[in-house]
C-alpha positions in Angstrom: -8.4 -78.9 -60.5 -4.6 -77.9 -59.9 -3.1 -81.1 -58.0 -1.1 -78.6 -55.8 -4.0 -77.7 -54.1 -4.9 -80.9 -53.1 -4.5 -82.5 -49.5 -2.9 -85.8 -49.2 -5.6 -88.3 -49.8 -7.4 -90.0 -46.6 -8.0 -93.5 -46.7 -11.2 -94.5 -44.8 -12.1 -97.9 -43.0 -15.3 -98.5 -40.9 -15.8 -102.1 -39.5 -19.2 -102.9 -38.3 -20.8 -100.3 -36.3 -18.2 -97.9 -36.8 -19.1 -94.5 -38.5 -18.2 -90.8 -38.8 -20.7 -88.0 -36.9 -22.6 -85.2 -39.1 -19.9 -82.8 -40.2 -18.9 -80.3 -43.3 -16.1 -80.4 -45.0 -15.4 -76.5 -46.1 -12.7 -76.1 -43.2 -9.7 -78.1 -42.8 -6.9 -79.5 -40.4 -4.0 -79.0 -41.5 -3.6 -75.6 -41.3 0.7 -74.7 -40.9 1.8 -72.0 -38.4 0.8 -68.4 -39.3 -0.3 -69.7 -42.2 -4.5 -67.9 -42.7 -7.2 -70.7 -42.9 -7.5 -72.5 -46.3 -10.8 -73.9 -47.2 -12.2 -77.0 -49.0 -14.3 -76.0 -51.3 -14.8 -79.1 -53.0 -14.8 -82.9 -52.0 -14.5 -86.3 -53.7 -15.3 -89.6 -51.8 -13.8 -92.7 -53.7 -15.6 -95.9 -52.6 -12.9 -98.8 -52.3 -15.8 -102.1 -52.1 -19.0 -102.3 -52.3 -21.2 -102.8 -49.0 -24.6 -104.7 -49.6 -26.0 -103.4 -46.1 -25.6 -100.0 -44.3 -22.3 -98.3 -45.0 -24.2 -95.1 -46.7 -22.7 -91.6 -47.2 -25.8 -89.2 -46.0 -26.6 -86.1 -47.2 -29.6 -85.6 -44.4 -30.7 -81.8 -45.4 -30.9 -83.0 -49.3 -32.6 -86.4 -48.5 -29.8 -88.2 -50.0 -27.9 -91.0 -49.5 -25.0 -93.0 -51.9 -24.9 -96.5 -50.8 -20.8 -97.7 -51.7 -19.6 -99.5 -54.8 -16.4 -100.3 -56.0 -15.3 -97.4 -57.9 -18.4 -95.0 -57.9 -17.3 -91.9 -56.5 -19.3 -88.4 -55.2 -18.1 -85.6 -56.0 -19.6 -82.5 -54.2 -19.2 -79.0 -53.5 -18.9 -77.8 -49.9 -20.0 -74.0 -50.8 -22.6 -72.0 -52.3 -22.4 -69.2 -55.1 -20.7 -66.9 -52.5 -18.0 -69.2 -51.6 -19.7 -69.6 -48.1 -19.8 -72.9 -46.7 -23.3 -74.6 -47.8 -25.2 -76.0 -44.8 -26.7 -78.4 -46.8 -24.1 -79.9 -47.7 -23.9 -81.6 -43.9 -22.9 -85.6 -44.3 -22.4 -88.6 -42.2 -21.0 -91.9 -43.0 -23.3 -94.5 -41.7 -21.9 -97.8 -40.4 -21.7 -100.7 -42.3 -23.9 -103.4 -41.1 -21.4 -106.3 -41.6 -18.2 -106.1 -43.1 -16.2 -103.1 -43.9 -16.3 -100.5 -45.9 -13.0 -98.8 -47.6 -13.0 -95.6 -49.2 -10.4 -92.5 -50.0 -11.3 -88.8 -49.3 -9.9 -86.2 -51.6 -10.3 -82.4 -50.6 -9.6 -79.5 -52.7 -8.0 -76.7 -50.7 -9.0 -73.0 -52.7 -4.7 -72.5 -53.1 -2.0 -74.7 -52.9 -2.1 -76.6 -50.0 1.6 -76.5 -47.3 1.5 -79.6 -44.7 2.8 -78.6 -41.2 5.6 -80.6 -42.0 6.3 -78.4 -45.8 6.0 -74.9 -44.0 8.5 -76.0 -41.2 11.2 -76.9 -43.5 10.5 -73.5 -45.7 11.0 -72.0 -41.9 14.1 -73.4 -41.4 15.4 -72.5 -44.9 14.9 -69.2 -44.0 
């Protein structure tokens, strides 16, 4: 993986109850003025700490789930052999029963990846 095309990484924290709704990752938002739509087409999820109840990354459509430890990470892809974005790969992050749960997300844009912030300086150099 070329570290240019990699978004700044996300850091994650959900107390008790808190948690993040079925989504897919292939599309992203930072997406610069006239700039075409990059996609993701591969994630890593870092766990931070390790969560004894609840707290699970869910993979419904597969019938998997990864339940966080310190320092396991998933690494998945987010299309299929066509470069399509993979249904399957649908995932929520379930809420931690007590405590909190920490953990860094890393997507891999398909070229080099220009914040909003980046392609308005290139503008103005212009």
């Amino acid at each position: 993986v070329d570290v240019a095309n990699l978004e700044p990484f996300q850091l994650l924290r959900y107390g008790p109850g808190e948690f993040y709704k079925q989504h897919h990752d292939h599309r992203g938002y930072y997406e610069a003025p006239g700039q075409r739509v990059m996609d993701r087409p591969l994630t890593m999820l870092l766990f931070l700490n390790d969560v004894e109840r609840g707290g699970q990354l869910l993979f419904e459509k597969l019938g998997v789930e990864f339940q966080p430890r310190a320092g396991d990470a998933v690494v998945w892809s987010n299309v299929d052999q066509e470069g399509k974005a993979d249904p399957d790969m649908i995932h929520e992050a379930l809420p931690p029963a007590e405590g909190e749960k920490w953990a860094v997300n890393i997507w891999v844009r398909d070229e080099p990846f220009t914040s909003p912030h980046q392609a308005a300086l290139r503008q103005q150099q212009r």
